[in-house]
N, C-alpha and C positions, 0 to 999 in steps of 0.2 A: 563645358557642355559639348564645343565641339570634338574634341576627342573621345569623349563619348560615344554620339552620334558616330565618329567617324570607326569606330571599334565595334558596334551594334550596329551598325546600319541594315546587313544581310538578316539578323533576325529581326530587325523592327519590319523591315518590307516583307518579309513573312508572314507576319502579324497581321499588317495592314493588309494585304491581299487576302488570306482568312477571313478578315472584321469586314472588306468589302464584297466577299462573297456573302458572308453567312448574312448581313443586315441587307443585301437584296431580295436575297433569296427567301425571306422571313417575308417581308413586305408584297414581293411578286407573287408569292402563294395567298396572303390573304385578296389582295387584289383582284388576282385571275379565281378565287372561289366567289368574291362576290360578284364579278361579272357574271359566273355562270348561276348566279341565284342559289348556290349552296349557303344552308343554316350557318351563323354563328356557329353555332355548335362544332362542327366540324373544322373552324377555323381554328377556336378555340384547343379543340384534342389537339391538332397538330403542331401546336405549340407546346404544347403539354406534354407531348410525345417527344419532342426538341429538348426539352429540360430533362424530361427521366431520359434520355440517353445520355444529359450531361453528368448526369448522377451516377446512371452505370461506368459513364466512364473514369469517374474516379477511382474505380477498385478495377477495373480490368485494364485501365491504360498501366499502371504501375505494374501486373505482372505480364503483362506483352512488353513494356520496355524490358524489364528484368528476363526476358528470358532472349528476345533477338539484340539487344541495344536500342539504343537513341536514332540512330538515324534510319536504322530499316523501320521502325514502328512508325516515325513520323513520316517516310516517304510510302507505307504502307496504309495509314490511316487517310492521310490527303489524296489518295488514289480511288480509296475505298468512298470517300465521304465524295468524291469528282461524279462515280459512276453511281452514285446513290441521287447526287443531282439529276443528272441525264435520266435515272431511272422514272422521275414526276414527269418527263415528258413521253416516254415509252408506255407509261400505263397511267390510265383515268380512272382507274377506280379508289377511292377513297381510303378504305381498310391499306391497302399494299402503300400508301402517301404514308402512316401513319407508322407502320414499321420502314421504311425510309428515310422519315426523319428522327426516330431512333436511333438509324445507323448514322446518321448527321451528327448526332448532336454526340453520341458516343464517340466517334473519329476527331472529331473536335477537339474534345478534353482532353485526350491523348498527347493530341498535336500541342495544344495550351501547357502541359504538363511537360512535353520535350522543349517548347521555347522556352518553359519558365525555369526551370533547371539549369540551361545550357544560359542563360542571363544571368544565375545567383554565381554559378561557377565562373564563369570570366570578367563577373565585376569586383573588383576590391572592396572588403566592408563597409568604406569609407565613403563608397560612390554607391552603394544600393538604392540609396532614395531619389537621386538623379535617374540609375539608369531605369527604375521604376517606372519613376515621370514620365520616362521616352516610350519606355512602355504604354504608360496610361494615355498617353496622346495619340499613339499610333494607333492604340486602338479606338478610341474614341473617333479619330480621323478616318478611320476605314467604316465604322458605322454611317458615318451622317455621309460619304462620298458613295455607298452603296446606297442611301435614298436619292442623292442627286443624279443616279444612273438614268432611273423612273422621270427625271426631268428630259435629259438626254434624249431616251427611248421611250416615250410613252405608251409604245404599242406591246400587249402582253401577249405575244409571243414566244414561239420557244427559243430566237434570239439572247434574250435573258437569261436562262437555263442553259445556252451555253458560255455566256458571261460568267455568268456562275462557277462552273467549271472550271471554265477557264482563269477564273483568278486561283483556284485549289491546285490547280495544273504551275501556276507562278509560282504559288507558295513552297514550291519542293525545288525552284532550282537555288535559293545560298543554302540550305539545311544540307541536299545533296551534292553540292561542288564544293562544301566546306574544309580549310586544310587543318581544322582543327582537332583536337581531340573532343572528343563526348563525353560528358559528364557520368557518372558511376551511375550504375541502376539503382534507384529508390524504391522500400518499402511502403505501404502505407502507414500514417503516423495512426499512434491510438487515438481515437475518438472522445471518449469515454463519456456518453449523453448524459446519463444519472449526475455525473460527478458539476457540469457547466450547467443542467438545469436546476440545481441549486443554487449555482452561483452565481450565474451571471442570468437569472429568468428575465427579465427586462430587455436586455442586449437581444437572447432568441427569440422573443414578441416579437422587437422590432423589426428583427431580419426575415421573419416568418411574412409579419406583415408586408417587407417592402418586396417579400418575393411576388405573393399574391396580386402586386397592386406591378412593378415593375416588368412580371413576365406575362399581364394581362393587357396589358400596354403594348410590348412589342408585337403580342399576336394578333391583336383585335384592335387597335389604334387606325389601321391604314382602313379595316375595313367600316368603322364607324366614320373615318372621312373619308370613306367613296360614299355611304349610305344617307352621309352631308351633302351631296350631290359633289364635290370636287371631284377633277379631273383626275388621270395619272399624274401629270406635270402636276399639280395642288397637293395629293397624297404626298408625292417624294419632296417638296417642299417642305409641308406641313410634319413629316417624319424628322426631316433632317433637322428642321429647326428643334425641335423637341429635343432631340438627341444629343445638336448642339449646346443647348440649354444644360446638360448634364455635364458636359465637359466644363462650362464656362463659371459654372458656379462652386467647382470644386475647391478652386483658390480661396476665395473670400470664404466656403467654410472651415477648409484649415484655420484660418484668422480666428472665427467665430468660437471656433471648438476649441482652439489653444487656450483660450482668455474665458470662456462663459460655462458653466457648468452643463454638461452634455447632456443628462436626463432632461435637463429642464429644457437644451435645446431640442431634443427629439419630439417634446412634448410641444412643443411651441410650430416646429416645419410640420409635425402631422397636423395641426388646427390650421395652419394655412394651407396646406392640401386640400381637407376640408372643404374651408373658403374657394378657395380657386375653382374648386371644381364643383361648386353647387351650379352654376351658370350651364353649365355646359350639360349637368345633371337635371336640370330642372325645362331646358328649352329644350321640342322636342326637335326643331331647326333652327341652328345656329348662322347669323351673319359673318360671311367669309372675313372680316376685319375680328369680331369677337371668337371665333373657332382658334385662329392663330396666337391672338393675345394670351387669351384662358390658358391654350394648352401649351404655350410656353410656359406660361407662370407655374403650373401646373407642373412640368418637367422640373425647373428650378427647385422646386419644394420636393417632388418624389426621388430625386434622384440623389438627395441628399443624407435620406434613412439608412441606408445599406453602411454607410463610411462611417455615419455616428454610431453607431450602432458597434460596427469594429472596435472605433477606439476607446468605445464608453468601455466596452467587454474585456478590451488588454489592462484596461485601467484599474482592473479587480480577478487579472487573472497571473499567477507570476511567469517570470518566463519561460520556464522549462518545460509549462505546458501552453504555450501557443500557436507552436504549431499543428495539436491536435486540437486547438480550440479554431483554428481557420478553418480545416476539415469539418467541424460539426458546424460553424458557421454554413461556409457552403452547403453541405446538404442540408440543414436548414432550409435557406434558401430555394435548394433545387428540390424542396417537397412544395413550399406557398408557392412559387414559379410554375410549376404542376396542377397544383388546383386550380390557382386562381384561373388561368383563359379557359377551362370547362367551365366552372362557373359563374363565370360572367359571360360567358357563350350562353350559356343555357338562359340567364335574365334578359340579354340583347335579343332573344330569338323568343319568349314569350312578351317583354313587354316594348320592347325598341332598340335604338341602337343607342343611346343616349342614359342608358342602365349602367353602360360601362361606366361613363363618369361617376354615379351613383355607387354605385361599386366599391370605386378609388374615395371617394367621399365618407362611406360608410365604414370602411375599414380606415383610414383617419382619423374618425373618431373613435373606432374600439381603440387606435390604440394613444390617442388622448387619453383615454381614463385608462389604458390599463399602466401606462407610463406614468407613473409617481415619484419625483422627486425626494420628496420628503419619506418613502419607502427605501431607499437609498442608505443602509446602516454603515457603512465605508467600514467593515469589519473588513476582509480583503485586499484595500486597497493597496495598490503596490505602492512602496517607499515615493518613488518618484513619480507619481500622479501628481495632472494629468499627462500620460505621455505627449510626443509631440503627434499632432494628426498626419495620418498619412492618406493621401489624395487616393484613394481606390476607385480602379473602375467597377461597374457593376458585372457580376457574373459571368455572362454571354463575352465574358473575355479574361479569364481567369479560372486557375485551376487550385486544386487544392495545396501545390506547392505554391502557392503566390505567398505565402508565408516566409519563406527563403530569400526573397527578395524585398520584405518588410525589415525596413531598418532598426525596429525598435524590437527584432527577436536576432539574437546571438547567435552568428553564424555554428559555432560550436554546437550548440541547442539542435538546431538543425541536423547536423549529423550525428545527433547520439540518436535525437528520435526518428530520424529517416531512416539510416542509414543500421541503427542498432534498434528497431522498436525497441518500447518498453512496454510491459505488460502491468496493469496496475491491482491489486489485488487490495480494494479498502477492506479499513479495519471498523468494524459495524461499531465498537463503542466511540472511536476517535470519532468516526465522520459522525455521531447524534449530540455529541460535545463539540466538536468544532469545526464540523461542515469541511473538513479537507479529509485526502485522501493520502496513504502512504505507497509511494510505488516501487517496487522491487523488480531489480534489471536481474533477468534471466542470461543465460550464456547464450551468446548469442553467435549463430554457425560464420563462419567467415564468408567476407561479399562473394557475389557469384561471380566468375569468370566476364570478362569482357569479350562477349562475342565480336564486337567490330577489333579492337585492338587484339586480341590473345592474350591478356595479361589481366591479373588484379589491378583493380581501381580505387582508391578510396573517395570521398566526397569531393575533397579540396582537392586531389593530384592531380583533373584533368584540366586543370589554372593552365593557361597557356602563360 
């Protein structure tokens, strides 16, 4: 692990300076709108708005890298996404915040997309779920040390907005003093929604679900504990620990997942969801000792949907298509991520702040019952189910290649469908007989030029 570490260090501090920008900068907006007495609702879109640019940026970060390289696009998007911060203190009007974090949340995925590539390429097969790990921690580590900013500096200020900044300003000096080569330009992988909403329906409930309930949380969370009466310093606690909560529990459900049947476990952490969050749903002010408890237990449990859900999905998917099944995952994701903080903005602002938890409560139980085990035909299932779990971070730190760096899909996989899409053309009598699809490889034009080196790249060549 330590040579590891010591060989990724420059993109994991990357990482981390990103995760502690963008998880202050999440939190300091809901904060500083409910100081000024703006609606939920507006709190809400601006998260909303955060997510659909992480959506856009899955299809437009892949042809800006493909067309300048890896390192102009990431020193161009962490530039873009610097002065898009700066820009929420140059202007107060709300509509112009919402295309901002747009360009936020678009510049991000980019950036998520150039670290997570430039990680598949210089680790050996053998060390992916390590260098992963360092991954998942790093980011997980820059979320919860961006709410303890908010402990730090309680004053909302435009101070923070140049924090902000300023850590997107860090994140571009190992990417740009790197003596490394950059990894080949990526295509996007094929999607194919018809083909995985057959297949794996249960897997995208739950991802849908825990986007809903996951990106309603980081928008409107901070502002539901100011509306508890907590402090700044209480907020950036009360975040951090929550956050922490997601990281700490990843372990023990590897464990859980390896050994227990995963439908039944999703079915099981969404009813305690449920639970957890009835207290907090149901009181319209909570005691500072019961706010923290709840809504840790509450993180423990939500944060745990988005991973099962992955591995339940690879366990019925074979491998040559998963890394167009991470992609539809993600956007998955980055659509219930989208709704949900509008509409739980919009219930926090007609009936309270304390709807949110209701919210998280009520989608726990849709997807208690729509989660059925014994609906579970294991007609699909791969040979070697259940695979082994791998520890995922949630979304807000991950790109649609985070599949490349997933141990349990084959490097080679990876570059036939990055790097050579495939185009799938099903056959209507096979797929109403056997629910699969046949896919035919098209000729495919040779990679594009390497604008930073002058030369052809293939996936693997830029191995240092």
């Amino acid at each position: 692990m330590r040579q590891i570490w010591k060989s990724f260090r420059g993109l994991y501090f990357a990482s981390l300076m990103m995760l502690i920008g963008s998880g202050l900068l999440s939190t300091y907006l809901g904060l500083r709108l409910a100081a000024d007495n703006v609606d939920s609702l507006w709190v809400g879109a601006l998260m909303a708005a955060n997510y659909f640019g992480l959506v856009l940026g899955g299809k437009i970060g892949h042809r800006l890298i493909a067309r300048v390289g890896h390192i102009r696009a990431y020193s161009a998007c962490a530039g873009i996404v610097g002065a898009a911060v700066l820009g929420h203190g140059l202007i107060d009007w709300l509509p112009a915040w919402l295309f901002l974090r747009v360009i936020v949340g678009l510049g991000m995925m980019c950036q998520y997309m150039v670290i997570e590539s430039w990680l598949n390429e210089q680790a050996d097969a053998k060390q992916r779920g390590l260098v992963f790990s360092g991954y998942m921690i790093a980011s997980y580590l820059g979320l919860v040390l961006g709410q303890l900013i908010l402990v730090m500096h309680p004053s909302l200020g435009l101070e923070l907005l140049m924090l902000v900044a300023l850590c997107f300003a860090l994140c571009l000096v190992p990417v740009a003093l790197t003596r490394r080569i950059h990894p080949a330009p990526l295509h996007p992988a094929p999607m194919e929604p018809r083909f995985f909403i057959k297949r794996v329906p249960q897997s995208l409930s739950t991802v849908l679900g825990a986007g809903l309930i996951v990106g309603s949380f980081y928008g409107l969370a901070p502002l539901y504990a100011s509306q508890q009466g907590l402090s700044t310093e209480q907020v950036g606690l009360f975040m951090g620990s929550c956050i922490f909560a997601g990281l700490l529990v990843q372990w023990p459900l590897g464990w859980l997942s390896d050994r227990y049947d995963r439908a039944l476990l999703i079915r099981s952490f969404a009813f305690s969801l449920a639970l957890a969050a009835l207290p907090l749903a149901i009181m319209p002010q909570v005691p500072l000792e019961v706010l923290f408890i709840a809504g840790f237990l509450c993180s423990l449990v939500q944060f745990c949907l988005y991973p099962l859900a992955v591995a339940f999905s690879n366990d019925h998917v074979e491998g040559d298509r998963r890394v167009s099944l991470t992609a539809m995952l993600l956007v998955t994701y980055g659509v219930g991520a989208s709704i949900g903080p509008l509409v739980a903005g919009v219930l926090m602002k007609l009936f309270g702040s304390q709807m949110l938890y209701a919210f998280f409560s009520f989608f726990a139980l849709i997807l208690v019952w729509r989660i059925r085990p014994k609906a579970v035909t294991n007609l699909h299932q791969v040979d070697d189910a259940p695979l082994h779990h791998v520890a995922m971070p949630d979304s807000m730190s991950s790109s649609p290649l985070v599949a490349a760096l997933d141990p349990r899909v084959d490097e080679q996989v990876v570059q036939d469908q990055m790097c050579n899409p495939v185009s799938s053309e099903p056959d209507a009598e096979t797929e109403t007989e056997t629910e699969t699809e046949t896919e035919t490889k098209p000729e495919s034009d040779p990679p594009p030029e390497d604008p930073d080196s002058g030369r052809e790249q293939s996936f693997t060549e830029a191995r240092p």
